[in-house]
C-alpha positions in Angstrom: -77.6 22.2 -21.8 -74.8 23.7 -19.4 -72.1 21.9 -18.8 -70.8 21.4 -15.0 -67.1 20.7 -15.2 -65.3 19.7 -12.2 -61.7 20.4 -11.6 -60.6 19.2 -8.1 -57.9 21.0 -6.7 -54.4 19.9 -6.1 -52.8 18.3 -2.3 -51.5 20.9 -0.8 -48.1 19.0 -0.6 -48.0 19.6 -4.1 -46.6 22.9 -6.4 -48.2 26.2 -6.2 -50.9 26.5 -8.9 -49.7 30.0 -10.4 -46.1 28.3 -10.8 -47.6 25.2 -12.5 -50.0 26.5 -15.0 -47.4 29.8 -15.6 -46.2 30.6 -19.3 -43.0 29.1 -18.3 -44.4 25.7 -17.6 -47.1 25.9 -20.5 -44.4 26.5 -22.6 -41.8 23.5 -21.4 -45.1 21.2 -22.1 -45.3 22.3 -25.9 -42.7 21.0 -28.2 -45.0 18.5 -29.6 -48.0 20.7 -30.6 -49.6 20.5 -33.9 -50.0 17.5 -36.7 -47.5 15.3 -36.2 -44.2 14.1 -37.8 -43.3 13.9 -41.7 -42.7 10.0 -41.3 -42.4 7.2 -38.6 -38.4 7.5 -38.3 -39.1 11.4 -38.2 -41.0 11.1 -35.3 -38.5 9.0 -33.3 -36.3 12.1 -33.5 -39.1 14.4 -31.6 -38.8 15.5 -28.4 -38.7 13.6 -25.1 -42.4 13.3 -23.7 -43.2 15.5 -21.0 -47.0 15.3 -20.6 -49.5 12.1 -20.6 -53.6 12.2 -20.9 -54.8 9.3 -18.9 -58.1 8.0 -19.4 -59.4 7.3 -15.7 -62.7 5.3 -14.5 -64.8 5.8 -11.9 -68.1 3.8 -13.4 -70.0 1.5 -11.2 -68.2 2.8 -8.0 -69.6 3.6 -4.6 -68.1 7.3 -5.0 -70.7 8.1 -7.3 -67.9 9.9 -9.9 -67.8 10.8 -13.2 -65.1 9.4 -15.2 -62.2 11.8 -15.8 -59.3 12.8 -17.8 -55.9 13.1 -16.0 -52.9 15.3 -17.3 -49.6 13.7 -15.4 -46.8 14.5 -15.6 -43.7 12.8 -17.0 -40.6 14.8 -17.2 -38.4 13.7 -14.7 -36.6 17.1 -14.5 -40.2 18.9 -13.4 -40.7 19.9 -9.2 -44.5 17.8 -10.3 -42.9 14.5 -12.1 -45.3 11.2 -11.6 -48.5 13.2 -10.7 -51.4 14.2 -11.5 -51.1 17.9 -12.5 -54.9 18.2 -13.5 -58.4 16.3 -13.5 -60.9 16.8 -16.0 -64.0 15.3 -14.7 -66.9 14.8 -17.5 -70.6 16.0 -16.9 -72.0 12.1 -16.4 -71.7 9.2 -14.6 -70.8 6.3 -15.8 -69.5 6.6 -19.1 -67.0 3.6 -19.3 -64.6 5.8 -21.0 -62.1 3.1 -22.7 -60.1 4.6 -25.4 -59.1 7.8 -27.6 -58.4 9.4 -30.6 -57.3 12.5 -32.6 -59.6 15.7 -34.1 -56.1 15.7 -37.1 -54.5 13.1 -38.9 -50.7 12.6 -38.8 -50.9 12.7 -42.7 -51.5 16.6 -42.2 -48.4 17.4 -41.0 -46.7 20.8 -43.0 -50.3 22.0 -43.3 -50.1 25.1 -40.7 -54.0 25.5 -41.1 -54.9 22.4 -39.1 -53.8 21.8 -35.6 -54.1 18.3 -33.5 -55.9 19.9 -30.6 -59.1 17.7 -29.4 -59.1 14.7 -27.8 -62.2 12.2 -28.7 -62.9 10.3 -25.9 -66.0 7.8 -26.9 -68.2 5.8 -24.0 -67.9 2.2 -23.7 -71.2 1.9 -21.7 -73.0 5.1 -22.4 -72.9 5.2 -26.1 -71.6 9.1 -25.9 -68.6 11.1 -27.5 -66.3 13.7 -25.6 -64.8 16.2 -27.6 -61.8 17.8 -25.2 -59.7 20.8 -26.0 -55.9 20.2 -25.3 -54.8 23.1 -27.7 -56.0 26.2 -25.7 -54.1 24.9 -22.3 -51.6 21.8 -23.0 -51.5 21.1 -18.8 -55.1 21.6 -18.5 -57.9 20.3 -21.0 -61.2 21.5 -21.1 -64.6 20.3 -22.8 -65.5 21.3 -26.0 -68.1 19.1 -27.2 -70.7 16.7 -26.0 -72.2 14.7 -28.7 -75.3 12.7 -27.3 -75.9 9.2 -27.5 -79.7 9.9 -28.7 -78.3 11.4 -31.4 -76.3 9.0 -32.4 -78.8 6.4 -32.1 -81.3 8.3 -34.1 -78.8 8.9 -37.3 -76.8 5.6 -37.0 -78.5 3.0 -34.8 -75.0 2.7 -33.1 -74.4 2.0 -29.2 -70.9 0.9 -27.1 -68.3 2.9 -28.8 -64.8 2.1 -29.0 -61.6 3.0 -30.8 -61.3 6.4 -32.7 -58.8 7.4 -35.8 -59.2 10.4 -38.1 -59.2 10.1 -41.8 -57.7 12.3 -44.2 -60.6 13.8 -45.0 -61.1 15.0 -42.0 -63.8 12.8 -40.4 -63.5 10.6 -37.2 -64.0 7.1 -37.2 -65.7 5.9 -33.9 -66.2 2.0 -33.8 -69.4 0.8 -32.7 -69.8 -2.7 -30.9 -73.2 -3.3 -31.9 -76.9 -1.2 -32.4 -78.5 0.3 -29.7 -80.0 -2.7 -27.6 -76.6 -4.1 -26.9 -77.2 -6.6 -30.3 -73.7 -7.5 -32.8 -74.6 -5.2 -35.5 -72.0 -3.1 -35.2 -70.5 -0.1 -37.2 -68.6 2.9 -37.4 -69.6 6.3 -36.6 -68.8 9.0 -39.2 -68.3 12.6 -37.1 -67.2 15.8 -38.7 -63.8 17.2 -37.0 -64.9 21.2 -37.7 -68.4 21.0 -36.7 -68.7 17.7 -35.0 -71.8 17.1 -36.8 -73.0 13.2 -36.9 -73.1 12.1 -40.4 -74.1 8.8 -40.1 -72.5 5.2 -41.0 -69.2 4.9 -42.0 -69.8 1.9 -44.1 -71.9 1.4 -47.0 -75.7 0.2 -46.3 -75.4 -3.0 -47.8 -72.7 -4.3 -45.5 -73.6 -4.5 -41.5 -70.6 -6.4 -39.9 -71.7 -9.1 -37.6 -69.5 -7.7 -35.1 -67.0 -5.2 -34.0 -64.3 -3.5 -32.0 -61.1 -1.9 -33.0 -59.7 -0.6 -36.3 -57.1 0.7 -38.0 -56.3 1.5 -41.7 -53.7 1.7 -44.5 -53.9 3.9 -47.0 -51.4 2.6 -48.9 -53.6 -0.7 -50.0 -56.5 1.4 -49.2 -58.1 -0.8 -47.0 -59.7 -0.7 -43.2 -59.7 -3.6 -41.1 -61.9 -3.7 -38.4 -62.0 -6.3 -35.3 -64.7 -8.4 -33.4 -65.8 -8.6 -29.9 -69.3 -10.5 -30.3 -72.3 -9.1 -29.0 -72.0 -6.7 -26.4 -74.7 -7.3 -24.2 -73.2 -10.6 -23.8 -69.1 -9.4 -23.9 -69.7 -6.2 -22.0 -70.9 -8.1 -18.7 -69.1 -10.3 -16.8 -67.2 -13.2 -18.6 -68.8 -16.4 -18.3 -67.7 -19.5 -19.3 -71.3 -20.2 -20.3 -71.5 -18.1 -23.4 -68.5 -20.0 -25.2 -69.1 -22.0 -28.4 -72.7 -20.4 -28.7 -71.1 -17.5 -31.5 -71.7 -14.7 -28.5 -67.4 -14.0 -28.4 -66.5 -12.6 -31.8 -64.5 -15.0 -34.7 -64.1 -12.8 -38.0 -61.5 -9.8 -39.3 -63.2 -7.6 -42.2 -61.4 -5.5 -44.2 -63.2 -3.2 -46.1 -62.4 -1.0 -49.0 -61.2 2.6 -47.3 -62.6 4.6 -50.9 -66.1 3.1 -51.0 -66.5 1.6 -47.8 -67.6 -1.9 -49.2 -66.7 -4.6 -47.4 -64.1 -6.8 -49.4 -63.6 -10.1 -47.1 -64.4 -11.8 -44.2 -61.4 -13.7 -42.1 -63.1 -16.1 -40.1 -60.3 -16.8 -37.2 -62.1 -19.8 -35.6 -64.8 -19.9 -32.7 -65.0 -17.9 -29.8 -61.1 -16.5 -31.2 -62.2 -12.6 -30.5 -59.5 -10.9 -32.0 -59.7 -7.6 -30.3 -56.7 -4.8 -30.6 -55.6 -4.3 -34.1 -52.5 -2.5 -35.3 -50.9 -2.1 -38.7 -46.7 -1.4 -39.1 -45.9 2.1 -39.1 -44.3 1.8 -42.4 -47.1 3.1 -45.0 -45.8 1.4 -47.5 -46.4 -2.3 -45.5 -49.1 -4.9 -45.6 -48.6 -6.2 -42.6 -50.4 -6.1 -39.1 -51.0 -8.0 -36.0 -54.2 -8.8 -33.5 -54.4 -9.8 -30.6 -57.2 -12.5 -29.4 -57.1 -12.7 -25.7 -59.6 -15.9 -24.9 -57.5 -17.7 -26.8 -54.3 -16.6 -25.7 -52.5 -15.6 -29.1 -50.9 -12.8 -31.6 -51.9 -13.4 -35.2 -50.1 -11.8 -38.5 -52.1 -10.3 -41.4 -50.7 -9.6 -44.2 -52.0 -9.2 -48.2 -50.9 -12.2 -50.2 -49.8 -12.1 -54.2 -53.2 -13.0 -55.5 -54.9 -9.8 -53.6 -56.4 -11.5 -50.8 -55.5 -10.9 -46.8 -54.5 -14.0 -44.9 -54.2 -14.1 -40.9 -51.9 -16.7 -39.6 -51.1 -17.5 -35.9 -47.5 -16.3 -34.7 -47.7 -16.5 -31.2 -49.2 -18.6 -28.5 -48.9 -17.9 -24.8 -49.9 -21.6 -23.3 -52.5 -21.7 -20.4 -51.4 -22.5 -17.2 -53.0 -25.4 -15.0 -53.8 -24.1 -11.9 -56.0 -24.8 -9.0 -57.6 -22.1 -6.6 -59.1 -19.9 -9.1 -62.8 -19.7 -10.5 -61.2 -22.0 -14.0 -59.4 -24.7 -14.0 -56.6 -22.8 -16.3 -55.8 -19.4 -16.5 -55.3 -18.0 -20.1 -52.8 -14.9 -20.5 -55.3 -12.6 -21.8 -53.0 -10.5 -24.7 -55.3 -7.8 -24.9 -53.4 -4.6 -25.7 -50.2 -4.3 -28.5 -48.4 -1.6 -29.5 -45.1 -1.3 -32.1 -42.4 0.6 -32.2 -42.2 3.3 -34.8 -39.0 1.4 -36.7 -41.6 -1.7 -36.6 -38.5 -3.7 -35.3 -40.3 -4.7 -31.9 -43.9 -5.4 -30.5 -44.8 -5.0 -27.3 -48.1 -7.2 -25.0 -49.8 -7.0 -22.4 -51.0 -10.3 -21.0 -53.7 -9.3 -18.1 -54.3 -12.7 -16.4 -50.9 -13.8 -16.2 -49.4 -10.5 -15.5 -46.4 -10.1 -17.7 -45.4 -7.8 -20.1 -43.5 -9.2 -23.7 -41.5 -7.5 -26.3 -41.2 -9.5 -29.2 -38.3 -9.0 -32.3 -40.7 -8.7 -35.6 -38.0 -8.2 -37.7 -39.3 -10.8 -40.1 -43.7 -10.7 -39.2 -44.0 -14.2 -39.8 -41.7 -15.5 -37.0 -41.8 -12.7 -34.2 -38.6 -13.7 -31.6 -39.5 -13.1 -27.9 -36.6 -10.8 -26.6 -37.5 -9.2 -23.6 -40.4 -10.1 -20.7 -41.1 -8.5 -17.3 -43.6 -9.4 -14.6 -45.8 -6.4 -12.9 -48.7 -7.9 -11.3 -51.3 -10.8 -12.3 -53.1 -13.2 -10.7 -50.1 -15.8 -11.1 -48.4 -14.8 -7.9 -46.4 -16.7 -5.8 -48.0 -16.8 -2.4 -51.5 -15.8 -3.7 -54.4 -18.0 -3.7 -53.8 -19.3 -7.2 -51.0 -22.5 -7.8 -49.8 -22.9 -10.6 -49.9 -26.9 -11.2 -48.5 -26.6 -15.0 -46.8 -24.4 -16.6 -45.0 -24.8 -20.2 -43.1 -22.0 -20.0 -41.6 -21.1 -15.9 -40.1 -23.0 -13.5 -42.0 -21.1 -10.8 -44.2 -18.8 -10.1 -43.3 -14.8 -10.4 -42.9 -13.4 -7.1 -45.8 -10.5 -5.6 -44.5 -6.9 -7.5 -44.4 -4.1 -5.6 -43.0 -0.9 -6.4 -42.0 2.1 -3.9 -43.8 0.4 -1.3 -46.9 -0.1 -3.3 -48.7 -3.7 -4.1 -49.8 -3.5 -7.2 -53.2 -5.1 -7.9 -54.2 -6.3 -11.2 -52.3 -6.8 -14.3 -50.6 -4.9 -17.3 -53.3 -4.1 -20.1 -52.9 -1.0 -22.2 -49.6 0.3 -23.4 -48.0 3.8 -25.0 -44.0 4.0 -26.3 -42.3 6.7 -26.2 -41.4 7.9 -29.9 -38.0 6.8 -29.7 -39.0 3.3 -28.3 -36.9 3.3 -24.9 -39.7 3.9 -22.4 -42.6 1.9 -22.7 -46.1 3.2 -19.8 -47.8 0.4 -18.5 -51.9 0.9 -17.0 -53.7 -2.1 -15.6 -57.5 -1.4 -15.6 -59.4 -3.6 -18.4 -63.2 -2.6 -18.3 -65.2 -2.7 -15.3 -67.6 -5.8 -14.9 -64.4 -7.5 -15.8 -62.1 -5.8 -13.2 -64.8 -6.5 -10.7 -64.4 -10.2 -11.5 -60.9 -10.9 -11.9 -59.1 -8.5 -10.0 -61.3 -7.0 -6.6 -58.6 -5.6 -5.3 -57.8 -3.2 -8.2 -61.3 -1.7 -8.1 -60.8 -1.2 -4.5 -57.5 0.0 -4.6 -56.7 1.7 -7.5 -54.7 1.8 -10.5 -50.8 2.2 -11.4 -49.3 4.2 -14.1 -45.4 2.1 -14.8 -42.6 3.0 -17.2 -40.7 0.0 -18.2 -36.9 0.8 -19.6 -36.9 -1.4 -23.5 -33.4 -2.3 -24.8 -34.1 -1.1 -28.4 -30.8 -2.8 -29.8 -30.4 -6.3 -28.2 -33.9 -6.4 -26.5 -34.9 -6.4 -22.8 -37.5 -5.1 -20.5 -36.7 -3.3 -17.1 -39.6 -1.2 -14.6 -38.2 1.9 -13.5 -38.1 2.1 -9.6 -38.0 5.7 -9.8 -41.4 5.9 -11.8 -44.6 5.3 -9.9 -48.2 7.1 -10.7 -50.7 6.2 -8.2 -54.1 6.6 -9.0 -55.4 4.7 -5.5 -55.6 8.2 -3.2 -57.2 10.4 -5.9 -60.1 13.1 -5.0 -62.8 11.1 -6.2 -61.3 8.0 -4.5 -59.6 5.1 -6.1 -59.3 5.4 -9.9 -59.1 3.2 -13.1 -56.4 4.0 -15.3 -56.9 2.9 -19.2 -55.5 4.9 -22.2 -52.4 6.6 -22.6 -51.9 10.0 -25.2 -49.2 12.4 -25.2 -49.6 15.8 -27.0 -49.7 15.8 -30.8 -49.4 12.0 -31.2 -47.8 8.5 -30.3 -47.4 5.1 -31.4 -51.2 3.9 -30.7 -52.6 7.3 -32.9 -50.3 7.8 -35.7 -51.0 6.3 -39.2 -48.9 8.0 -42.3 -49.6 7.4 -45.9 
């Protein structure tokens, strides 16, 4: 098969090419090469980011547009700051590229014979893996691999893929939402990082999880705990109301055992709960995590108790608010995306539906302190054609947020920090049947890239005026923005043991 890659090429309002891509530049764009960082507070001490990879969507649009990968650039001292320095457009349409992961572990760091220098960058819809050089050219990515859906399916019997994470061993963990006719028999794809061979299942024979999403694992207690969406071909379409209380939304946590890949207990969180995004602390030495579970509106703790077992426990609940002129009667927040800070002092939320962005103190896990909140969009909106006729927690509704001129459509949903945990980037593109529904506009319009300022001492959110990334007037036409990488690592990648 030959591979067609598209690179569009820049405005010509913007730098000269041979400037931008010159030694000089490649080289200001690589401090953060290779495996990582000898610990979490080590890493807080690296360098100030300079570059971002941007997953960007284009699926089920009328341009007819392969989904891409967008280098932008970050460092306010560069002639090219809050653009879009380079497009790498995949060979198919409609891949539903969601989210990304690492070819190297951060547990590899010292070992000069291993570099973190491809990007895995699974399909959503299309069941297909990405394999993207950053290594050869830091400002502009290329394609490496393609690994095929078919052969996927024929070795695993996996389709929808999701989250990625490399092991030690050097094989890459793809999450599966379910088999390959859309059913909740999900899994986790196995790949080799050297040869990117499929070697099957992740987890043993014996133990097919009902459902699946995200994971993330701890080396330390040597254990994997994966997340549950429900059947995709019922959570991948359009949400409807319909499908709750019938077990289609997912309700358990699994965590299996990382060595043999048995499955050692099922959390069941309650009906319809779907916990989704799944992070442990960046200590390795910790046994505690969070989830979020965005239909029902909360952030819930696990942690390993005395006797052995894992208990979840709720620790926060966003309230729904009352409203009248949208499709529901209330509106729920949505929590979808978390990310924590690489002390583990704060978390960080997303709520997509009400449009506000949290930072929570987690000193203690059990009893996380909200500290800092900012509004950037949602369908609460004062003036907007939803009222708000009860709300627990604001007086009023947030007003419209705009932002160097630009009305910004849709809410906050995922989330990267910057190592040192004073700049948190802020994308608002969720999946597509779902943006479709909730938030028109943004499909029409186009996505945002924000930086919010975080008070790491006191708490505190700020957006930075000066900090706008438009993805509305791109080549291909309005785009999608999702996932957030920079170079080498970040808070959303990293696990040390």
């Amino acid at each position: 098969m030959t591979l067609m890659i598209q690179v569009f090429p820049f405005d010509v309002n913007k730098p000269d090419l041979d400037l931008l891509f010159s030694p000089k530049c490649i080289g200001r764009y690589a401090s953060c090469h290779g495996p990582g960082y000898a610990s979490p507070l080590e890493a807080m001490k690296g360098p100030k980011e300079k570059l971002m990879y941007v997953v960007c969507v284009l699926t089920q649009t009328d341009t007819r547009q392969p989904d891409y990968l967008a280098t932008v650039d970050v460092d306010p001292e560069s002639p090219c700051y809050c653009q879009v320095i380079h497009r790498l457009h995949m060979p198919y349409l409609d891949d539903e590229l969601h989210h990304s992961g690492w070819n190297a572990p951060v547990s590899t760091f010292g070992d000069t014979g291993i570099e973190r220098n491809c990007l895995v960058l699974p399909g959503l819809r299309s069941g297909r893996v990405y394999v993207v050089d950053t290594g050869s050219d830091l400002c502009a990515p290329s394609l490496c691999k393609v690994i095929e859906p078919r052969e996927i399916i024929k070795k695993t019997d996996l389709g929808n893929l999701s989250s990625s994470h490399c092991l030690c061993n050097g094989d890459v963990l793809i999450s599966a939402l379910g088999d390959a006719f859309g059913n909740g028999k999900g899994g986790i794809l196995a790949l080799d990082s050297e040869t990117w061979e499929v070697k099957g299942n992740w987890e043993s024979k014996e133990d097919v999880p009902a459902g699946m999403f995200d994971f993330w694992y701890q080396p330390q207690y040597n254990v994997l705990i994966t997340s549950d969406l429900g059947e995709p071909k019922f959570s991948l379409n359009q949400f409807s109301i319909d499908n709750l209380r019938k077990g289609r939304y997912g309700r358990y946590l699994h965590v299996w055992d990382l060595s043999t890949h048995h499955l050692l207990q099922t959390i069941d969180m309650g009906e319809d709960a779907t916990p989704l995004e799944i992070r442990f602390l960046h200590n390795p030495n910790s046994c505690h995590g969070y989830v979020t579970c965005p239909l029902e509106g909360s952030i819930n703790h696990f942690f390993k108790t005395e006797d052995g077992c894992w208990r979840v426990e709720k620790v926060i609940q966003i309230p729904n608010k009352k409203v009248s002129g949208w499709r529901y009667p209330e509106v729920p927040a949505f929590p979808f995306a978390i990310v924590i800070s690489l002390n583990d002092k704060f978390l960080y939320l997303s709520n997509w539906l009400h449009g506000d962005v949290r930072q929570y103190d987690i000193t203690d896990p059990h009893c996380p302190k909200l500290v800092g909140q900012v509004f950037v969009g949602g369908c609460l909106e004062k003036g907007g054609p939803v009222t708000v006729l009860e709300d627990p927690e604001l007086d009023c509704q947030p007003d419209p947020f705009v932002i160097q001129g630009r009305k910004v459509q849709g809410g906050p949903q995922k989330l990267q920090l910057s190592l040192d945990g004073h700049r948190l980037y802020v994308t608002n593109s969720l999946y597509t049947p779902w943006d479709k529904e909730f938030y028109p506009k943004l499909v029409r319009e186009g996505s945002v890239m924000l930086q919010l300022h975080a008070n790491t001492e006191k708490g505190g959110l700020c957006v930075n005026p000066e900090f706008l990334v438009d993805f509305g007037h791109e080549p291909s036409g309005p785009a999608r923005a999702k996932e957030m990488r920079y170079p080498g690592g970040d808070c959303t990648s990293d696990i040390w043991e």
